[in-house]
Structure formats: structure tokens, C-alpha cells
N, C-alpha and C positions, 0 to 999 in steps of 0.2 A: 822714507815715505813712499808710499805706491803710486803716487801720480807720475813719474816719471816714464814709469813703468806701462801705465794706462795711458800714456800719451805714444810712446812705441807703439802699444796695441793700435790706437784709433789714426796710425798714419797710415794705415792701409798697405798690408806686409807686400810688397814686388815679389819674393822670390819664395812663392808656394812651392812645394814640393811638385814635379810632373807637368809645368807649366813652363812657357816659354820666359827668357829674363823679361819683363818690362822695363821700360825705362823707367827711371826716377820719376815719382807722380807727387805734383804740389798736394797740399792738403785740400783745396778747389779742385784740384779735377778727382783726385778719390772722391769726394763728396759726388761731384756730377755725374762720376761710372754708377757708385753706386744708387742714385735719387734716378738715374735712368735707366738700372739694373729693377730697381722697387714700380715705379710709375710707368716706362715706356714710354717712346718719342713725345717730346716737350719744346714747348717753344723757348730759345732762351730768358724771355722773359718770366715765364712760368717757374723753370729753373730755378733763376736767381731769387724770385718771392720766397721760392718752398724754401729755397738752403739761407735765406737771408743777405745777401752780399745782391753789389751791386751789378747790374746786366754786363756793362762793359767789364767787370772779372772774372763772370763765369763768359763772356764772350774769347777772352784769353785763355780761357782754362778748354774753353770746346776747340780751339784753331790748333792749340795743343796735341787734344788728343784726337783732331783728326788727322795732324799730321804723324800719330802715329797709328793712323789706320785703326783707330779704335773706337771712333764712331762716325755719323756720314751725316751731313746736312741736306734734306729736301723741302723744296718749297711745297706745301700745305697745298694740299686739291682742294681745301673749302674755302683757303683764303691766297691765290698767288704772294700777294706782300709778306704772310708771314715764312718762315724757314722754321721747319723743326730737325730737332737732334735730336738721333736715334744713336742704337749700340750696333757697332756691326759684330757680327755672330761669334769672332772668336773673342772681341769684348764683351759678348754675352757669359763662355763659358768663365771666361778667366773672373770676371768679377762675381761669379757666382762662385769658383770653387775659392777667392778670396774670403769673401761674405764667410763662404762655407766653416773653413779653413780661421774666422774671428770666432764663429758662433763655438766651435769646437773650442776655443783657446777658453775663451767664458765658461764654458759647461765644465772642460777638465777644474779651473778656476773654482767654482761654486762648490765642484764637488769635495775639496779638499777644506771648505771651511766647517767649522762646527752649525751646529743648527743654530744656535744664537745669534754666530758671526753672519751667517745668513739672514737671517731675518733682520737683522740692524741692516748690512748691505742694503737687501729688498728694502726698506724702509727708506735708506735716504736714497736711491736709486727712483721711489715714488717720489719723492719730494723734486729732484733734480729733474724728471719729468715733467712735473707738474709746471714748474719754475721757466724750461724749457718752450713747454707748451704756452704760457703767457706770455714771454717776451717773443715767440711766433708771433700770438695774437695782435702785440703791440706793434710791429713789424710790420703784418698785412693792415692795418688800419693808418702805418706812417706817423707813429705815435712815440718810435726807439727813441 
């Protein structure tokens, strides 16, 4: 079966090609690199809403990777109380040539199926969206 396989994929590969090793990254802070790769400095509560998990997990998942120097906590000039997390610059580049580096594994991926096999793919791919997208829904209204 391919899920195992799709599950490799979506752990977020450490050892891109021309990039320095990373450490081993939980499947919470790959999500965090890259929802702050996509959105730009967040508060962790904002964080944890978008990725669904609780604030104190993605708060363990940001102590993480700021101790490894891969992103930086500053208090908010419009509000002192709150603290946003930002990517610092070489966690910019690395989760980007990461990103990059998924997007390419998919595209080689797609291009090897028949047209059929594609379009079934696309098809339940929309579904899994779609399905994704409600249980979000259900999540920001406290509904899960």
C-alpha cells in the first residue's frame, strides 16, 4: 500500500540535498517551520488554531526549534503581552528548499501515473481537502 510511503513523504525529509544535516524534527515542528514558512511571524496561539493541536504543543514544538536556532521569539510592538514566532533566515531558506524539494517528489510522482490514475488521485485528493477543510472548520468554532 502507498500510505506508508506518503507518510515518509509528509515527515518532512532532514537531509535535502546541499543543505546543512538538521536535527530530527517531530512532525509539530515540521508543521510549525513550514505554516511559518507559508504565513510569517504568528503568535503561538494563532499557530496552534491554523495546525489544530493544542498551544502548549506547538509551545514545545517552537522551544525546540528555537533552540535550534531556527526561529526567534519577539514580543509584538502592538501588543507587549503577546510573543510572536518568526523563521530566522537560514530556517527560511532550508524549509523552503524542503517545501521545494516535497513539491518536486509530487510532480516527479504525478508524472509517472496514467491520466486516469490522475484524475482518480485529483479526485480523491479534492475530497480529502474538502474533508480537511471542515474538520478545520469544526476546530476554529471548538466543535472537534
Amino acid at each position: 500500500m502507498a500510505l506508508p510511503a506518503l507518510t515518509k513523504w509528509l515527515k518532512f525529509p532532514t537531509n535535502v540535498s546541499g543543505l546543512p544535516q538538521l536535527p530530527r524534527l517531530s512532525v509539530t515542528q515540521a508543521q510549525t517551520l513550514l505554516h511559518l514558512y507559508l504565513n510569517g511571524p504568528q503568535r503561538i496561539s494563532q499557530i496552534a488554531q491554523s495546525i489544530g493541536l493544542a498551544s502548549n504543543t506547538i509551545t514545545d514544538a517552537v522551544n525546540a526549534l528555537e533552540s535550534y536556532g531556527r526561529v526567534t521569539k519577539t514580543r509584538s510592538k502592538e501588543d507587549a503581552r503577546a510573543v510572536l514566532v518568526a523563521l530566522t533566515p537560514p530556517a527560511v531558506n532550508i524549509t523552503e528548499a524542503i517545501y521545494g524539494a516535497q513539491v518536486s517528489i509530487l510532480e516527479k510522482s504525478f508524472a509517472k501515473l496514467s491520466k486516469a490514475d490522475g484524475e482518480t488521485v485529483a479526485k480523491g485528493l479534492k475530497v480529502l481537502a474538502e474533508n480537511a477543510s471542515q474538520w478545520l472548520d469544526e476546530v476554529e468554532r471548538g466543535s472537534n
